[in-house]
VMD Tcl script that draws the C-alpha trace (Angstrom):
set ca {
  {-18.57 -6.73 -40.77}
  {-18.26 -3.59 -42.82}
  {-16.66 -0.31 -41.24}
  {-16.08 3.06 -43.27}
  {-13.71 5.55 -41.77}
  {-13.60 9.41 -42.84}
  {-9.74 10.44 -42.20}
  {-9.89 13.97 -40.16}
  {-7.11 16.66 -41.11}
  {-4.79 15.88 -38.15}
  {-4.50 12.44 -39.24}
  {-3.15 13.45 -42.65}
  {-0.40 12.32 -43.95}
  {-0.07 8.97 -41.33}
  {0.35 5.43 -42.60}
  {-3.31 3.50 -43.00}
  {-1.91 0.86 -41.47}
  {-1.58 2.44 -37.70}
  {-4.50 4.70 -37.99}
  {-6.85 1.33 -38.51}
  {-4.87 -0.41 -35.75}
  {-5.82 3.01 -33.65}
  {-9.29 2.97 -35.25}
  {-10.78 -0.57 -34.99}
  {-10.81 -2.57 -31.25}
  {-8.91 -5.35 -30.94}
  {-6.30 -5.78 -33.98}
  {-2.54 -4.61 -34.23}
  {-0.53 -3.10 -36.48}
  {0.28 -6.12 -38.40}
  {-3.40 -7.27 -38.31}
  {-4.15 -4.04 -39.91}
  {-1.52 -4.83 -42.69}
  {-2.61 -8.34 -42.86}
  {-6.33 -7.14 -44.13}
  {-4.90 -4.31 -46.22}
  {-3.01 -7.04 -48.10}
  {-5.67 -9.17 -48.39}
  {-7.48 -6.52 -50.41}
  {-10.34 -5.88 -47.61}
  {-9.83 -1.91 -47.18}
  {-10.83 0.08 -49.88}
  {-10.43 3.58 -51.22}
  {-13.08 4.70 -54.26}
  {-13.54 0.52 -54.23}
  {-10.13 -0.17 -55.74}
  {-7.18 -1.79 -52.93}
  {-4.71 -0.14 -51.55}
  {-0.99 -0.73 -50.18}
  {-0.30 -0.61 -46.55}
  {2.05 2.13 -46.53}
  {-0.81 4.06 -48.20}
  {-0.21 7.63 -46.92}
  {-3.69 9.90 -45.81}
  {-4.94 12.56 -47.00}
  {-7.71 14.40 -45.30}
  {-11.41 13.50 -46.71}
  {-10.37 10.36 -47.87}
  {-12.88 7.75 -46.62}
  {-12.22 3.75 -46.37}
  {-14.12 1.05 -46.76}
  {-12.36 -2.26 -44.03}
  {-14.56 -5.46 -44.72}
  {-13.53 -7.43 -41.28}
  {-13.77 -10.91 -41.98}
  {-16.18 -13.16 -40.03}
  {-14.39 -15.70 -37.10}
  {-12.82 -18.64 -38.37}
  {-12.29 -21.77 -36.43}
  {-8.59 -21.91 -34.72}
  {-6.01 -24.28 -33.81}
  {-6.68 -23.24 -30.21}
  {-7.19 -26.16 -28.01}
  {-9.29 -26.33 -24.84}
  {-7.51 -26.97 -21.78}
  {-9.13 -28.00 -18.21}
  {-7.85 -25.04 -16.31}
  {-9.18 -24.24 -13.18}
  {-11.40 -20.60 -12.92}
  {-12.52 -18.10 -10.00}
  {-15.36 -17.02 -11.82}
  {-17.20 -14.16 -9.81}
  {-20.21 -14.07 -12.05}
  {-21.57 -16.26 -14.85}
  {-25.29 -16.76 -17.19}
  {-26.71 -17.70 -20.34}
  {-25.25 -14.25 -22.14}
  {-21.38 -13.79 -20.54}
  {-19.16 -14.62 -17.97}
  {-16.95 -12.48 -15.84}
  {-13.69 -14.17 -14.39}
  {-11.42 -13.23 -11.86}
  {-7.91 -13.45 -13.79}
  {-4.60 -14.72 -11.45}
  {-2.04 -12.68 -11.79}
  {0.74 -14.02 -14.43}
  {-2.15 -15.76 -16.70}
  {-2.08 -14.53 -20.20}
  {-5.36 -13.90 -22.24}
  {-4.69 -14.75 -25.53}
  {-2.51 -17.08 -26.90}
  {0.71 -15.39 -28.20}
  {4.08 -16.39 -29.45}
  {5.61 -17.51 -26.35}
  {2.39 -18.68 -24.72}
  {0.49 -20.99 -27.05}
  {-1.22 -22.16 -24.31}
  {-2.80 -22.31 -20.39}
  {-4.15 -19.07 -21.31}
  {-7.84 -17.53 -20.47}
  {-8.46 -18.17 -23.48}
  {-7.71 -21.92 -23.66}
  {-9.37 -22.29 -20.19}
  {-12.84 -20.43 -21.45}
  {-13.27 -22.99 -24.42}
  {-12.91 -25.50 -21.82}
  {-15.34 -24.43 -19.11}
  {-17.73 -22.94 -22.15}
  {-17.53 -24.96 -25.00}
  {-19.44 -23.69 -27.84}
  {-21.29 -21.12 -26.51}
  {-18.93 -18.44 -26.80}
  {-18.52 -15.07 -29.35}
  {-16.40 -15.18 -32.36}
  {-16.41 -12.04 -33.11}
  {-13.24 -10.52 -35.17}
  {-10.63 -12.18 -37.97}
  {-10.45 -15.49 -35.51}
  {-11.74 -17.04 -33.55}
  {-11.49 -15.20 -30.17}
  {-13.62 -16.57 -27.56}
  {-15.86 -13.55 -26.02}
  {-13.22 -11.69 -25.10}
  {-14.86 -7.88 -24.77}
  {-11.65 -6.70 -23.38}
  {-8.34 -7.25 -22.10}
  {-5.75 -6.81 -19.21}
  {-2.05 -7.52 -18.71}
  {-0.42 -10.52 -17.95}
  {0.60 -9.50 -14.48}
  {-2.31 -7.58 -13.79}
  {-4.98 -9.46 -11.86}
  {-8.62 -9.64 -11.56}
  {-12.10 -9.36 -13.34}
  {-11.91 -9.69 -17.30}
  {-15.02 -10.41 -19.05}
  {-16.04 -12.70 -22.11}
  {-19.57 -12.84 -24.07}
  {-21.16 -16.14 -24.86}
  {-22.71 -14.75 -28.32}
  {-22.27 -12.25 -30.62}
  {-25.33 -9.66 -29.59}
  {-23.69 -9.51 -25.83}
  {-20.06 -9.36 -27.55}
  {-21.37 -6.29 -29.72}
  {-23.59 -4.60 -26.46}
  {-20.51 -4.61 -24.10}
  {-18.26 -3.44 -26.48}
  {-20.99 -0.38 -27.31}
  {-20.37 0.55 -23.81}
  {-16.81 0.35 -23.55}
  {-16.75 3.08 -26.59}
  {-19.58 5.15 -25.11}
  {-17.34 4.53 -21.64}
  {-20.62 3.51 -20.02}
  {-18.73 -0.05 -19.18}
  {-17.08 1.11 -16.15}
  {-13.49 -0.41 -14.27}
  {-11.86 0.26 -11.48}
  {-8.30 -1.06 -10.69}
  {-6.76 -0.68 -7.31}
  {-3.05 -0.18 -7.61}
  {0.42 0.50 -5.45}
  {2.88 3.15 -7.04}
  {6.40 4.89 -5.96}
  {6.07 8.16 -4.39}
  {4.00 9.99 -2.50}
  {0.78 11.40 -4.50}
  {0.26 14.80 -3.27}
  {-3.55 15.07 -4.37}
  {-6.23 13.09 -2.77}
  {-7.85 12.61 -6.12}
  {-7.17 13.63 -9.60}
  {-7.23 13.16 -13.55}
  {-4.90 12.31 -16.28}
  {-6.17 13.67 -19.46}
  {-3.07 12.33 -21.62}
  {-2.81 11.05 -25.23}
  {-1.52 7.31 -25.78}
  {0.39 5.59 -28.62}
  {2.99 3.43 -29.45}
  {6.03 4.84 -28.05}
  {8.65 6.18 -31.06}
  {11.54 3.99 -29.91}
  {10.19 0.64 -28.51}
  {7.20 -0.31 -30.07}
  {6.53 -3.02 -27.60}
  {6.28 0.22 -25.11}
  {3.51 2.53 -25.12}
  {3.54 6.25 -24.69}
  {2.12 9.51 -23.69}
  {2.78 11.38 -26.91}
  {0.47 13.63 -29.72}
  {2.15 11.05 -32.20}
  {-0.23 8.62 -33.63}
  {-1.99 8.83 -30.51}
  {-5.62 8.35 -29.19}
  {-7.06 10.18 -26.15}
  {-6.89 8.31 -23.28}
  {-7.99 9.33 -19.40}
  {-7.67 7.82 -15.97}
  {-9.17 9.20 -12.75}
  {-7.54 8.60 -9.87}
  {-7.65 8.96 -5.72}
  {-5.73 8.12 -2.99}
  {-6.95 5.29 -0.52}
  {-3.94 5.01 1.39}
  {-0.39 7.04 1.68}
  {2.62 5.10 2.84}
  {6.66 5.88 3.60}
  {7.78 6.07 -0.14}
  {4.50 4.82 -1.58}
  {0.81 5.47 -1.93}
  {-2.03 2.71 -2.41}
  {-4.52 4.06 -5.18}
  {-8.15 4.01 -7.32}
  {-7.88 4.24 -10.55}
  {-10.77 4.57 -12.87}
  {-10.53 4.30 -16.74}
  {-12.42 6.42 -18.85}
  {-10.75 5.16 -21.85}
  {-9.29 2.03 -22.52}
  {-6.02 2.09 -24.01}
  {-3.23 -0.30 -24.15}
  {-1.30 -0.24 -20.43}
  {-3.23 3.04 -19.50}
  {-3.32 3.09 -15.94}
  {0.72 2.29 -16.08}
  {1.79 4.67 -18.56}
  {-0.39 7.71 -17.37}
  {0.62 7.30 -13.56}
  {4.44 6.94 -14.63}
  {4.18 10.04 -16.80}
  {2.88 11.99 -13.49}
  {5.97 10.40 -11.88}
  {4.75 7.67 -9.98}
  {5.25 4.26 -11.65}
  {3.11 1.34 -10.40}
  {5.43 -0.62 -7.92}
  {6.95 -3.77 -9.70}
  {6.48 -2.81 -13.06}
  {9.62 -3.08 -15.31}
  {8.54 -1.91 -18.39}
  {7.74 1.44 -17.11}
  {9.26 1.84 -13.34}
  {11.96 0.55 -11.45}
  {14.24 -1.91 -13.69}
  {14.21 -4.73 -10.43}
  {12.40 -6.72 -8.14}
  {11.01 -3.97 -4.98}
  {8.69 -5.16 -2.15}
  {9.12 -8.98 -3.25}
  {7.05 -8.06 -6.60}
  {8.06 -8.45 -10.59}
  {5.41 -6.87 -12.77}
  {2.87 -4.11 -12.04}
  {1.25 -4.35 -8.70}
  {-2.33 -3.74 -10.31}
  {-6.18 -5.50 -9.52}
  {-8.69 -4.43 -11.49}
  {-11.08 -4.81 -8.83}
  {-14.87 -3.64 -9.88}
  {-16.98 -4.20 -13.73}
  {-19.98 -1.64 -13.89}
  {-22.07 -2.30 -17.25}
  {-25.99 -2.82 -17.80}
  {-26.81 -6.65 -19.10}
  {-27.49 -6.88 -22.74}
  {-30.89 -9.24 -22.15}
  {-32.20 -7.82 -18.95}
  {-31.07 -3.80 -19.33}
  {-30.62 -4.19 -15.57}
  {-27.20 -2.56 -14.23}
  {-24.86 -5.11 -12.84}
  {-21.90 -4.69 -10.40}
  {-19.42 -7.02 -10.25}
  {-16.43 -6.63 -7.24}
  {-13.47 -9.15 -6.65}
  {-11.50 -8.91 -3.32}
  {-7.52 -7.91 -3.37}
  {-5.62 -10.95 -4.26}
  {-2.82 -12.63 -1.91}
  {-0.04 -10.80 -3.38}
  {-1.52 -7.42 -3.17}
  {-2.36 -7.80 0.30}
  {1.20 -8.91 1.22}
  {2.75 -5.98 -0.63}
  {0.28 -3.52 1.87}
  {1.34 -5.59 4.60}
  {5.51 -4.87 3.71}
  {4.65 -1.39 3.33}
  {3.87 -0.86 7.09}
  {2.26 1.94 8.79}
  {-0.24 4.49 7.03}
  {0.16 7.76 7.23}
  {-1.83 10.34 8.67}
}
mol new
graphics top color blue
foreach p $ca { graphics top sphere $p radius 0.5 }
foreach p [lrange $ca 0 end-1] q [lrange $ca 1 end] { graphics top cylinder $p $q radius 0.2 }
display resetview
């Protein structure tokens, strides 16, 4: 797959490197690198180096190679799947399951389990081989996540999560009490300058990034909330509502550095997929209920109020 990319004037001056890890869906920094070294981004057909430096105007030329078989192994792992046909599969993630395999997790991933319950019949779209995966969530963020079973659905869901026309909504508890019954973060998100295994709201090798928000429920010292993404950007929903000062409840990364309300990691569902089926054009809605632990956290929280 062949993608050419026209560097604007605001970009100037930033590595290549992170502006194609910004750029193209789906690859890191060090993925970015990785096809820079292997001579498959271009500028005026000759190879550059990684630490390449922009200048406005200058257009490149990233050859993305086509999947490759892994060493990823299938594994017999149970799945809530809430809907599934010929063309993709949406599953209901648990909370704690990791989607990829990753240093640290090699395996019992959704990943591992999808190759089991599909076989074959899955995308491979990108440098690996990456089972259908159109897009992803956290580790300890729960619910729907959804996978192709061929390249043409892989490449018509991911069409509308750029044009935003793929719609989720997350439910979520924060800290605090939101003061507006609805509202929008317009915010830019990168890598954050100090921690680069945090992200960011910063102007910084950023991309745009916006969350909508309302209030379903106000409690003593917390508030239960919507949130819908208009963008999709690395921890969005948990960076943008701790940079208006309310942190999702139980995440350490960008809250609270403990265990409040019985809960480690974000309390976050993402609860409803909106997109139209790549076969039948028809619009599809697909809804999970709250999961166990989010219900007992509303439950500890007591009374609602008025």
């Amino acid at each position: 797959m062949t993608n050419t990319y026209t560097i604007k004037a605001q970009e100037s001056g930033e590595r290549i490197d992170a502006l194609l890890a910004q750029e193209i869906d789906g690859i890191t920094r060090s993925q970015a690198a990785r096809l820079i070294e292997q001579g498959s981004v271009t500028l005026r057909c000759a190879p550059i180096k990684k630490n390449h430096r922009v200048t406005a105007g200058e257009i490149f030329v990233v050859e993305i190679p086509e999947a490759e078989d892994t060493e990823i192994v299938a594994q017999d792992i149970p799945l809530d799947i809430a809907y599934e046909d010929e063309d993709l599969i949406v599953v209901n993630k648990p909370r704690g399951m990791v989607v990829h395999p990753a240093p640290g997790h090699a395996d019992g991933t959704l990943v591992n389990a999808l190759l089991w319950h599909c076989g074959d019949s899955l995308s491979g779209i990108g440098g690996e081989k990456r089972p259908g995966i159109v897009h992803r969530i956290d580790m300890d963020t729960s619910g729907l996540i959804i996978a192709a079973k061929n390249d043409y659905t892989h490449r018509f869901l991911s069409a509308q999560l750029a044009d935003h026309s793929l719609s989720r909504t997350y439910e979520a508890v924060v800290l605090g009490r939101v003061r507006d019954d609805a509202g929008v973060i317009d915010a830019p998100i990168g890598r954050h300058p100090s921690d680069r295994k945090r992200m960011a709201v910063t102007e910084r090798n950023s991309r745009s990034a916006v969350t909508h928000y309302d209030v379903l429920a106000r409690y003593n010292g917390y508030t239960h909330i919507r949130c819908e993404l208009e963008t999709g950007r690395t921890h969005q929903i948990r960076v943008h509502m701790a940079y208006i000062g309310h942190p999702l409840l139980g995440d350490l990364v960008y809250g609270k550095n403990g265990k409040e309300k019985g809960l480690e990691g974000q309390c976050l569902h993402a609860r409803t997929l909106r997109f139209v089926h790549p076969r039948t054009s028809s619009f599809c809605e697909v809804t999970s209920e709250l999961p166990e632990y989010f219900t007992d956290v509303l439950f500890r929280l007591g009374e609602k109020l008025e």
